[in-house]
C-alpha positions in Angstrom: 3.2 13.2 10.9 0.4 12.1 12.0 -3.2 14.5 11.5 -3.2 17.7 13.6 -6.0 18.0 16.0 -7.6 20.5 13.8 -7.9 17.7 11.0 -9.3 15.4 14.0 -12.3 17.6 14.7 -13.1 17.9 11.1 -13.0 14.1 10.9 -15.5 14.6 14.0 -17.8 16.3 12.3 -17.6 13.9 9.0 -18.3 10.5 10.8 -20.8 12.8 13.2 -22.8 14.4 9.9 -22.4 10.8 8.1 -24.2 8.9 10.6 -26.9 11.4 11.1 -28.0 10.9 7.7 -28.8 7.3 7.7 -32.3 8.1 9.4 -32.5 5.1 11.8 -29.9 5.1 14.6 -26.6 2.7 14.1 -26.3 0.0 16.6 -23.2 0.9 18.4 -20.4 0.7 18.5 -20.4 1.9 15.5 -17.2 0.4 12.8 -16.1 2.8 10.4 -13.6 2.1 7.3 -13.0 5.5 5.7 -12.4 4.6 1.4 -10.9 7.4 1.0 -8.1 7.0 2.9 -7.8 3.0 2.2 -7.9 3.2 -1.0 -4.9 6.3 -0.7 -3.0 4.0 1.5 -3.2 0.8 -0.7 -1.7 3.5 -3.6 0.9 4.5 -1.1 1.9 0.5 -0.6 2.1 -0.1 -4.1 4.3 2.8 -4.7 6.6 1.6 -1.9 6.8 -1.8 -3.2 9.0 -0.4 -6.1 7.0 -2.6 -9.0 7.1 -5.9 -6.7 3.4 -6.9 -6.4 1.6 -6.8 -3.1 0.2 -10.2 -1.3 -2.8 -8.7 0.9 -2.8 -9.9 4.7 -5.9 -11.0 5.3 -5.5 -10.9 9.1 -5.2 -7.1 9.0 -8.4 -6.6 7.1 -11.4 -9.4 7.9 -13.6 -7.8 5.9 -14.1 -10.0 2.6 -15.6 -7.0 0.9 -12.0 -4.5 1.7 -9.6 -7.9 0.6 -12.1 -7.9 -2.6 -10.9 -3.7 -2.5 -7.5 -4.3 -1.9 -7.5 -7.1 -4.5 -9.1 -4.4 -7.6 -5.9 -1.9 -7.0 -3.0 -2.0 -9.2 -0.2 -4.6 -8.4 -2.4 -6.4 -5.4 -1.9 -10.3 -5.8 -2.8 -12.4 -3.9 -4.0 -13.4 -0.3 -1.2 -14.0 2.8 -4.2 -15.7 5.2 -4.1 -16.7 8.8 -5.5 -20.2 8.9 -5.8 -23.0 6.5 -10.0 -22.7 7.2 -10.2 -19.3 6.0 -8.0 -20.0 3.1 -10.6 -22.5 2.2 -13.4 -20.1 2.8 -11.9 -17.4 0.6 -11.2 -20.0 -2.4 -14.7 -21.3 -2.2 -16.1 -17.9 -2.1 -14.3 -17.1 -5.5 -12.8 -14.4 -3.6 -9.2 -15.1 -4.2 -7.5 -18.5 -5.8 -4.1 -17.3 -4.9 -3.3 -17.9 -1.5 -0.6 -18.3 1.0 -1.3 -20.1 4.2 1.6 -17.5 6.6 1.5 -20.1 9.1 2.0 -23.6 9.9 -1.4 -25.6 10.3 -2.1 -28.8 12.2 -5.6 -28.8 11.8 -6.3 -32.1 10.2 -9.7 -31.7 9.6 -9.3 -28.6 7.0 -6.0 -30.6 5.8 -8.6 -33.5 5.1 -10.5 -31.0 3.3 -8.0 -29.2 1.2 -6.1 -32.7 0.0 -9.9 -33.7 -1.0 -10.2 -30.8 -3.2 -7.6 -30.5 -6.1 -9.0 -27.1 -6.9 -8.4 -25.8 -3.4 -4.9 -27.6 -3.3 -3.8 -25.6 -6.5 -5.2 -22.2 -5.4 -3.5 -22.5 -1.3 0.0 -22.8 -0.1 1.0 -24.1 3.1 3.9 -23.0 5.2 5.9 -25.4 7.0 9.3 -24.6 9.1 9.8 -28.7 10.2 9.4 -32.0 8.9 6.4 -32.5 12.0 4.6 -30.2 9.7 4.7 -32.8 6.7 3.8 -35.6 8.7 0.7 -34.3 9.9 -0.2 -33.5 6.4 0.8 -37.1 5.6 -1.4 -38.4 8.4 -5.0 -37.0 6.4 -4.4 -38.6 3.3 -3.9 -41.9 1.9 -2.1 -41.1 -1.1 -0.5 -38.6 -2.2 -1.8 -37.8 -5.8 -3.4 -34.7 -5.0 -0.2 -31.9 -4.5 0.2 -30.0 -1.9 2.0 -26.6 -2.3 4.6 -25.4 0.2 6.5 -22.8 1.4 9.1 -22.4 3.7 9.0 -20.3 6.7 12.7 -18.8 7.1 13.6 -17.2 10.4 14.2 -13.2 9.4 15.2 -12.2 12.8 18.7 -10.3 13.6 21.3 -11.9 15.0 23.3 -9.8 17.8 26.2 -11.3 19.8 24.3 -14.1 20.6 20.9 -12.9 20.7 17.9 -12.9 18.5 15.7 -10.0 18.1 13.1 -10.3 16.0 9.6 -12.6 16.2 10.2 -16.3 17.4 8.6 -17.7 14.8 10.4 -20.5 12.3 13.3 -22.3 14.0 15.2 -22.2 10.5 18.0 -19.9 11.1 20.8 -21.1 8.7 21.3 -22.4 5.3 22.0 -25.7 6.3 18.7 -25.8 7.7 16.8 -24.9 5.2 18.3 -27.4 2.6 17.7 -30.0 4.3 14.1 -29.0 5.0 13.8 -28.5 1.2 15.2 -31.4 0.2 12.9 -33.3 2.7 9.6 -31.8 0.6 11.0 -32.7 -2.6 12.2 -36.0 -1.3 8.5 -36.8 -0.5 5.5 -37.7 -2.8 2.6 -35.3 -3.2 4.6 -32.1 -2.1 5.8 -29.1 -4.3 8.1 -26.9 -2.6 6.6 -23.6 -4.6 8.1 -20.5 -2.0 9.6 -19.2 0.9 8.9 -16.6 2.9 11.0 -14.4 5.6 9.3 -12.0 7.8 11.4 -9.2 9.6 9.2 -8.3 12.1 11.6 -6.3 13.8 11.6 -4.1 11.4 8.0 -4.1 9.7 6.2 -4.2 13.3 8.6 -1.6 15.2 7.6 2.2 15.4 10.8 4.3 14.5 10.1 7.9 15.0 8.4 8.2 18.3 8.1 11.8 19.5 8.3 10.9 23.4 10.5 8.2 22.8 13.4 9.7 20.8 16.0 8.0 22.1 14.5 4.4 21.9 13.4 5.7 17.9 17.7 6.1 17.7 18.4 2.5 19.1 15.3 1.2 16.7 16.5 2.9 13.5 20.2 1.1 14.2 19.1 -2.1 14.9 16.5 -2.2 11.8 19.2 -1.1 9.3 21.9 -3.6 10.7 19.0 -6.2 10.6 18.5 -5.5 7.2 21.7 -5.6 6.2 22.3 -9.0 8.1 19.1 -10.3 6.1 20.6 -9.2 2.6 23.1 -11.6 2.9 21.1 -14.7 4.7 18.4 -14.2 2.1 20.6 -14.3 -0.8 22.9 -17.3 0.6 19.3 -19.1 0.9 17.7 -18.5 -2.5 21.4 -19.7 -4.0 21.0 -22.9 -2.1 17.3 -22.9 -3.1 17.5 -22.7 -6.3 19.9 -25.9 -6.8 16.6 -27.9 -5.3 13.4 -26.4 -6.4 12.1 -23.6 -9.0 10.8 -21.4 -6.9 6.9 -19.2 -7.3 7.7 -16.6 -5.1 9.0 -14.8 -1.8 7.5 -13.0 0.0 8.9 -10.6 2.9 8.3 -7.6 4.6 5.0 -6.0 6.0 3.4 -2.3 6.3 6.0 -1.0 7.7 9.2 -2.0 5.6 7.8 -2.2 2.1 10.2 0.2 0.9 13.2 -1.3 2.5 12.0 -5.2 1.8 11.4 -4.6 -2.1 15.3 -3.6 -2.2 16.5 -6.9 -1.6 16.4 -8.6 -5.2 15.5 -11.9 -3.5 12.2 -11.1 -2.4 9.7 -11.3 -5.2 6.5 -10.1 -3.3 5.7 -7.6 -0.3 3.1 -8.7 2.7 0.9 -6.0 3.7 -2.1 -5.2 5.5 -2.1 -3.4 8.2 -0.9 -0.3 6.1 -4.5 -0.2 4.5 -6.1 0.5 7.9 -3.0 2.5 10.0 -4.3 1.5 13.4 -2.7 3.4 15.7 0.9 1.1 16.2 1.5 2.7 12.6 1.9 6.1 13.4 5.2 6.7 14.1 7.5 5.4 10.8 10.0 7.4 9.5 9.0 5.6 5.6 5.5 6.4 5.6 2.7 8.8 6.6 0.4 7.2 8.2 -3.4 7.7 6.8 -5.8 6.9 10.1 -8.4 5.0 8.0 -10.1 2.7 10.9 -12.4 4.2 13.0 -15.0 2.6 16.5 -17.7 5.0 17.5 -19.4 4.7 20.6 -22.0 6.7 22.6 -21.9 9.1 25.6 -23.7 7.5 28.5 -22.1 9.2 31.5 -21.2 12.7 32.9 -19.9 10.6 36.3 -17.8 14.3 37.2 -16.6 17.5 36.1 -14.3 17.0 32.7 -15.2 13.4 32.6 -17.6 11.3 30.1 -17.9 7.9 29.9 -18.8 6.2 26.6 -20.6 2.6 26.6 -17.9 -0.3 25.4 -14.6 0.0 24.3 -12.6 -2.6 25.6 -11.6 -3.6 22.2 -7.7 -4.6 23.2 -4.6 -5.8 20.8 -2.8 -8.8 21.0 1.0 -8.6 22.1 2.8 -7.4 25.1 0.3 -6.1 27.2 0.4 -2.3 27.8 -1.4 1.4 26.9 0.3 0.9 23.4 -2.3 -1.8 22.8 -5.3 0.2 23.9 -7.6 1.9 21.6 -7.6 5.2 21.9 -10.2 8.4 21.7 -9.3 10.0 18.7 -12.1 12.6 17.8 -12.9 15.1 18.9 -8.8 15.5 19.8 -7.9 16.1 23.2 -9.5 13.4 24.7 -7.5 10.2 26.6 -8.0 7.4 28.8 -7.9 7.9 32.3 -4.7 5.7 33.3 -6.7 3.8 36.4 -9.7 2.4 34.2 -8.1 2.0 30.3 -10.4 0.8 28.0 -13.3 -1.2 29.5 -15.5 -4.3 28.5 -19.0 -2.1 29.2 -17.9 1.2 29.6 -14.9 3.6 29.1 -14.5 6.8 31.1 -12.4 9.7 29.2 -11.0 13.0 30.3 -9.9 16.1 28.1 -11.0 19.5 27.7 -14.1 18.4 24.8 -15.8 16.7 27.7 -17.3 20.3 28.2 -18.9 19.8 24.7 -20.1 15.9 24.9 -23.7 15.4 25.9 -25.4 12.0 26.8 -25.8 10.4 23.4 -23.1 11.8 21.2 -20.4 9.8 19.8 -16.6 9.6 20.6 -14.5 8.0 17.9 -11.8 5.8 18.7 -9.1 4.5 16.8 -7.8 0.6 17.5 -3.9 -0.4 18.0 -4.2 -3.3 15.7 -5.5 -3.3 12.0 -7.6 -6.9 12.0 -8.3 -7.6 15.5 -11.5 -5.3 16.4 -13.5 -6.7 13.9 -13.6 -9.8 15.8 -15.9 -7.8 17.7 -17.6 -6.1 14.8 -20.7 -8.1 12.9 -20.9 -5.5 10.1 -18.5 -2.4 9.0 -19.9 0.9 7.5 -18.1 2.3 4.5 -17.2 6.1 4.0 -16.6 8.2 1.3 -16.5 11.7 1.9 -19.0 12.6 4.1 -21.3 9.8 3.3 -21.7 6.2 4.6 -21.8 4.5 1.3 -22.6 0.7 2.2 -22.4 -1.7 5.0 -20.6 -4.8 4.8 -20.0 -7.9 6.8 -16.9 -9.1 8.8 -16.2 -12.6 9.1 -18.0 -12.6 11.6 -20.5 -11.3 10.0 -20.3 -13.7 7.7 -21.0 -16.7 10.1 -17.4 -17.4 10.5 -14.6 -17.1 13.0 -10.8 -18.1 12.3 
């Protein structure tokens, strides 16, 4: 279950008393990472994952300094990154020289770059789900004597009378497909076909145990157990054909929210997860986990505009996906605060109703918690780290870092 309201306030009065000691005001908003629970929540992963180690996703974190955190636990190896630039980044910043590229890249220039560098082309694997994917890797270099590892991007989604449910993300949906792919990489010069990986998004990134949606949480339960069940077999028709071609490293599968269910499939070799370090708030609702809030956006009262409303500067800090309130971050302590449905979250300023409105005066800060894990760091230059009741250091973003990917 998520934490009661009474745990919310309490968490108010943490965040509130560990800003108040830093002396000089924060520059708001203010972005919070709680260690306490992070660190809690990257146990809870590994202890899920059954023994298989745990590839961190960088795009849930963007903080080089938690991905250096996440990396010092127990049975964390490796990085699953987002682009091929940041993948370079990270290996030249001796942060990680394991890494896994999750998706396809056509960025020549940091192709140019990574075939140049036979350091960086032994420490980063590319995923590919197409044979356009090779050629553009083919059309930086001119030869091929530095290797390039790759991995194959193998479509996990269910299939259900004729429908696919799941991400539309590789095209590779049979076995047949896949070989040939594979053989295509080995076929080549200056390509290693090291892994595979299969991503079941329709099961990692769907919320399960909803209170107000019960009966959708029924329907959601059933379709992730026959996916499941439908992937057990694909996955292990795949490997069997794999492993007439290539020696595979690794393969990876799963995400936050079907570690468990993933690292039974003797197949998959490593777990994917990132978003279960943070638990924004589209992690919530899982029947497999408890979810350990550990992400946290502070921004100020500027407004009494009426009677049981405040409105706090900024907030407009919105997920990616399908757009709707699900994607909205929301106020989070004190409890019993929301959005007011007309407005949502805004650029500049965010009005809020609720009965703590009463309590609020112009200055004081309203935490919020994001939907997405990664995302509002985009926005964030530098993240404050707490431990207990104390803001223990302050560390950059990517962005923070001079860099955007």
């Amino acid at each position: 279950m998520p934490p009661s309201d009474v745990e919310r306030n309490r968490l108010w009065s943490r965040l509130g008393d560990a800003v108040a000691k830093q002396g000089a005001p924060l520059p708001t908003p203010i972005f919070v990472v709680d260690l306490d629970a992070f660190d809690a929540n990257a146990d809870d992963l590994v202890r899920r994952a059954g023994g298989l180690p745990v590839r961190v996703a960088s795009k849930s974190l963007r903080i080089p300094a938690l991905i250096q955190r996440a990396l010092a636990h127990d049975r964390f190896e490796g990085v699953l990154a987002f682009t091929l630039r940041e993948a370079l980044w990270l290996h030249a910043q001796g942060i990680c020289d394991d890494i896994v590229v999750a998706y396809p890249t056509v960025d020549r220039g940091a192709l140019a770059e990574l075939v140049a560098s036979p350091s960086a082309a032994a420490a980063i694997t590319l995923m590919v789900d197409c044979t356009g994917h090779l050629d553009v890797i083919d059309s930086v270099r001119v030869s091929p004597a530095v290797p390039v590892r790759i991995s194959i991007d193998v479509d996990a989604g269910l299939q259900l009378a004729g429908q696919h449910v799941g991400p539309k993300r590789s095209p590779l949906q049979d076995t047949a497909a896949v070989v040939a792919l594979a053989r295509e990489i080995v076929r080549r010069d200056g390509f290693r076909l090291v892994g595979a990986m299969t991503y079941e998004g329709q099961v990692a990134g769907l919320q399960d145990a909803v209170p107000t949606a019960r009966a959708r949480s029924v329907i959601v339960r059933r379709l992730k157990t026959m996916s499941m069940s439908q992937l057990a077999v694909r996955r292990q028709e795949i490997a069997d054909a794999l492993r007439e071609i290539a020696a595979l490293e690794f393969w990876n599968a799963g995400g936050s929210g079907s570690v468990a269910e993933t690292a039974a499939d003797p197949v998959v070799t490593e777990i994917a997860a990132g978003s279960g370090l943070l638990v924004p708030t589209l992690f919530d609702h899982y029947r497999s986990f408890e979810p350990r809030p550990a992400s946290y956006i502070g921004l100020p009262v500027v407004r009494r505009p009426a009677p049981g409303i405040v409105t706090v500067h900024g907030g407009g800090i919105v997920a990616s996906g399908p757009a709707g309130p699900d994607r909205l971050p929301i106020p989070w302590a004190p409890a019993g605060l929301e959005l007011i449905a007309l407005e949502g979250a805004g650029e500049v300023q965010t009005p809020i109703t609720g009965a703590p409105t009463e309590l609020l005066e112009i200055g004081d800060l309203v935490w919020f918690r994001p939907a997405k894990s990664g995302e509002p760091f985009e926005h964030a230059q530098t993240v404050h780290l707490l431990a207990g009741s104390e803001l223990v250091d302050s560390v950059p973003s990517y962005r923070g870092c001079g860099q955007a990917f």
